[in-house]
N, C-alpha and C positions, 0 to 999 in steps of 0.2 A: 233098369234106368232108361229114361227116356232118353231115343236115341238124336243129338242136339244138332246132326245134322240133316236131321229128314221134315220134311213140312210133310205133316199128318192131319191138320184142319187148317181149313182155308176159311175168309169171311170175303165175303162183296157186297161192298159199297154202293148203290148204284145200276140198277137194272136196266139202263138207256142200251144206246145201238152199240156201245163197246164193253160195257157190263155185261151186256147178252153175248158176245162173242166166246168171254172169259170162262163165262158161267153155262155154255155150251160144253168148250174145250174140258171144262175141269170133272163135269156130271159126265160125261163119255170116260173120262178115266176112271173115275170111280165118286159117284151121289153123294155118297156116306159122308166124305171129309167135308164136303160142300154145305154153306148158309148163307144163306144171301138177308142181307139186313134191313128192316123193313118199317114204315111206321105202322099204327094201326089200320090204320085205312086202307095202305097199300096191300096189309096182309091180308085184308078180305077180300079188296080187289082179286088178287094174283090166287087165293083158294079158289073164288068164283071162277075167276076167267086166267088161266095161266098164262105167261108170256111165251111168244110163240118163237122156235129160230131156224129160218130157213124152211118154214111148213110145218115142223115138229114141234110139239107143245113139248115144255121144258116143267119136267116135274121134279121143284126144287127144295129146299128144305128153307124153310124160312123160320126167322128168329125180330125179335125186338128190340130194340137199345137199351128198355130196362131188365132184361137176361142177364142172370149170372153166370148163368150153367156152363158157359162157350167161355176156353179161353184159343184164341187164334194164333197158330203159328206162322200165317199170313193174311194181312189185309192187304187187300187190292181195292183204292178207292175209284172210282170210274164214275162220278157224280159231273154237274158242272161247276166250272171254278167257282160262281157266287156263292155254291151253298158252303164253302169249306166252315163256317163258323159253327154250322149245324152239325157238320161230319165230326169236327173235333171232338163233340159232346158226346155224339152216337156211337163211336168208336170208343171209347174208354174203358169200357166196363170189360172188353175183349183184348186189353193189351196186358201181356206179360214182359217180364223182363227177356225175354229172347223172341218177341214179336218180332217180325220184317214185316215195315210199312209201306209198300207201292202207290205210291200217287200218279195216276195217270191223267191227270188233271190237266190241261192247257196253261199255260202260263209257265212262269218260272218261280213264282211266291207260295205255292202250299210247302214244298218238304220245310222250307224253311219253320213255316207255323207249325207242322207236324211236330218235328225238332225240338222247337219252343217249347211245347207241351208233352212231347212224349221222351224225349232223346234223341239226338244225332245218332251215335250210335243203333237205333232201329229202322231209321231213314234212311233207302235207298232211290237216288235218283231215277227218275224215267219217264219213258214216255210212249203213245201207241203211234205207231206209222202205219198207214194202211189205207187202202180201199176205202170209198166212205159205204157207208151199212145208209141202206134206205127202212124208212118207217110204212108199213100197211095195216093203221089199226094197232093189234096186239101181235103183228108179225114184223121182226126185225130182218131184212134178207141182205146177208153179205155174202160178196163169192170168196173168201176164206186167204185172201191176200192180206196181211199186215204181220206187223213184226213187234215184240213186247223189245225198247231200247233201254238198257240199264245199267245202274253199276256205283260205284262210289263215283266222287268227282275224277278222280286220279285212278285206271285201272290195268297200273302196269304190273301187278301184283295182284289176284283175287284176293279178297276177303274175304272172313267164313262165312257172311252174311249172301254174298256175289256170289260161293259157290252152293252154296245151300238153295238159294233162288235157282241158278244153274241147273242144277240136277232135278228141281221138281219139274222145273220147263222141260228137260230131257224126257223124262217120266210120262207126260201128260201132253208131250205133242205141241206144244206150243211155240211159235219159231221166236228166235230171241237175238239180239245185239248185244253184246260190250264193247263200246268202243275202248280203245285205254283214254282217250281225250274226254270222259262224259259233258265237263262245261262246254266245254266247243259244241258237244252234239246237241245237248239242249239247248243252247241259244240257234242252233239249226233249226231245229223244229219249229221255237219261236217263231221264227221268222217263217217259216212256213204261212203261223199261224197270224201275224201281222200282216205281210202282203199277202193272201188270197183269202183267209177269211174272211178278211176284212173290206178288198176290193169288191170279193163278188155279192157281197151284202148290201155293198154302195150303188152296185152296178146291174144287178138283179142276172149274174152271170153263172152258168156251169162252167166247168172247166174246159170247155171247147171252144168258149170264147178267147180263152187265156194263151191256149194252144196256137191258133188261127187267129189272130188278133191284135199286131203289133202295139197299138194305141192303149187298149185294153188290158196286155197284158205291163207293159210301161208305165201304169199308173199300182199296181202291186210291187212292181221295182222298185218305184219309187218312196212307197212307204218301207221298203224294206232297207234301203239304203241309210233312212235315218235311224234303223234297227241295230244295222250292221255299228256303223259307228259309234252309236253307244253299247256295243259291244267291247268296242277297241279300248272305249276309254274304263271301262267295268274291268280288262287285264285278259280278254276272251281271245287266246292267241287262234293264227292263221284265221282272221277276220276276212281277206282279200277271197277268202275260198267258199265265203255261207252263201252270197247269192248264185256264183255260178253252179254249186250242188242243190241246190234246191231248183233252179232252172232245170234240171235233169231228170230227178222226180215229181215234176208241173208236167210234164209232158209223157209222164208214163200212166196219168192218170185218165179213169174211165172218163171222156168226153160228157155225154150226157149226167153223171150227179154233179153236188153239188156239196161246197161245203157244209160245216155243222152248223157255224154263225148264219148262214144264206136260209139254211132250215128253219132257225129257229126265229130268226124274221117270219119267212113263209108261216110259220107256223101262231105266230103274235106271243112268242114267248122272250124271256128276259134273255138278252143277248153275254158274254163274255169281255163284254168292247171295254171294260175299268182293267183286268188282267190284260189286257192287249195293248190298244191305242193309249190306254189310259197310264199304262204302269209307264209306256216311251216314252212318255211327255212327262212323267212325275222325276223319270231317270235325265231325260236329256233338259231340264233346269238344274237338277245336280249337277250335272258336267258342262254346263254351257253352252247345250248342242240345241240350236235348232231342229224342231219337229214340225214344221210346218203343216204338212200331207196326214201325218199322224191327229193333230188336233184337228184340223175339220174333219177328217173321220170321224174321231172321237162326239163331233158335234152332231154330223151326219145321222148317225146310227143312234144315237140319242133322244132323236126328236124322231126315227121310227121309231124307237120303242114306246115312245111316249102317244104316236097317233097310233100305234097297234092298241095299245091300254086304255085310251078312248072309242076307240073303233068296239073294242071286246064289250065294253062298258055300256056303251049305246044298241048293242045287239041283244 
């Protein structure tokens, strides 16, 4: 009998700069268990020319959404938030009733949709902290600093799911968090991802500006403040503590990159700004909270994306 506390196949979601970190980590412990999910196109792509991490091309095992053969005892989805509508589909065919679903997704609304459609029960909370990974081409290069944050909401007691997760990260080298407070620690990250994605996409900023920069970095406080607050009014206890922790790790981070939203401007792709600036402003009319700073972002980064998809359009 299958032993129900061991994770023996993995699936990945998402081959980007923290997909490839994952799927690095996990092919070093052992290929076999490993599939990374793919559409058609992608899969000739990555046969032709394989995705590369840290100089080393990654020789992975790829599969399709319409595969039956896989069933996973872990997805790790590592996509960007816009596509969750596509993940729900593509992931289906690979969940069994003792799946664990990792969404490493930005925002705070995928486990939910997960949930919706697959079970609470196979949804566990999380999130990646880390280092940002730079893009060169088909080479992902991160210096191997970040942390997998997880766990039920409430984890003052593991679950068999929180220890199951546990032990394969023990397994496989992968460094990991449980906090017992999860909501709290996610709405942290949140706001990570509110004030400095958000700012340095505004402000066309690395992280050294933020550092070095009172002005500069006072205008990511500031959208972060009207984060924090509609945390308070959401039930997200010790709210007085999210912006001074996260001022601790802004400041431990490498000077020169840059965030993932900052990138993906640079880059003229679709940004995450509806999961972010977008979701503050849909929460803080529910609660009555002004988001002032949050909606002109929300504007700001809008009408980039929109003269990036002109710009692309006209080239």
């Amino acid at each position: 009998m299958k032993n129900m506390e061991e994770i023996k196949t993995v699936l990945i979601c998402g081959m980007g700069a923290i997909g490839s970190v994952y799927a690095n980590a996990i092919s070093e412990y052992n290929n076999n268990i490993l599939s990374v999910l793919v559409d058609e196109s992608r899969l000739k792509k990555y046969k032709t020319n394989p995705p590369i991490f840290n100089n080393k091309t990654l020789n992975l095992n790829y599969i399709t959404p319409n595969s039956h053969h896989l069933k996973a005892d872990l997805i790790l989805i590592a996509t960007k938030n816009n596509t969750i509508d596509e993940v729900l589909k593509n992931i289906e065919n690979f969940v069994t009733q003792d799946t664990i679903i990792l969404s490493l997704l930005n925002g705070l609304q995928s486990e939910d949709l997960l949930a919706e459609k697959f079970g609470s029960d196979k949804i566990l909370y999380s999130y990646y902290i880390g280092h940002t990974s730079t893009r060169n081409g088909r080479n992902v290069i991160h210096d191997g600093v970040y942390k997998t944050v997880f766990g039920e909401k409430d984890n003052t007691n593991y679950s068999k799911n929180v220890i199951k997760l546990k032990n394969f990260f023990d397994k496989t080298d992968i460094p990991y968090e449980i906090p017992t407070d999860m909501n709290y620690s996610r709405w942290w990250k949140f706001l990570v991802n509110v004030g400095y994605n958000q700012a340095s996409s505004v402000l066309n900023s690395s992280y050294k500006y933020f550092q070095n920069c009172p002005k500069v970095n006072d205008f990511a406080i500031k959208l972060m403040e009207e984060a924090a607050s509609i945390a308070k009014a959401e039930g997200v206890k010790n709210t007085q503590l999210l912006i001074p922790e996260v001022l601790k790790v802004i400041s431990t981070m490498l000077p020169e990159t840059k965030t993932s939203m900052l990138q993906d401007i640079d880059a003229c792709r679709p940004t995450e700004i509806d999961a972010f600036a977008g979701y503050i402003v849909t929460l803080g009319k529910k609660h009555n909270i002004e988001t002032h700073y949050n909606r002109i972002v929300y504007d700001i980064i809008k009408a980039l994306e929109e003269k990036n998809s002109y710009t692309k359009s006209c080239n």
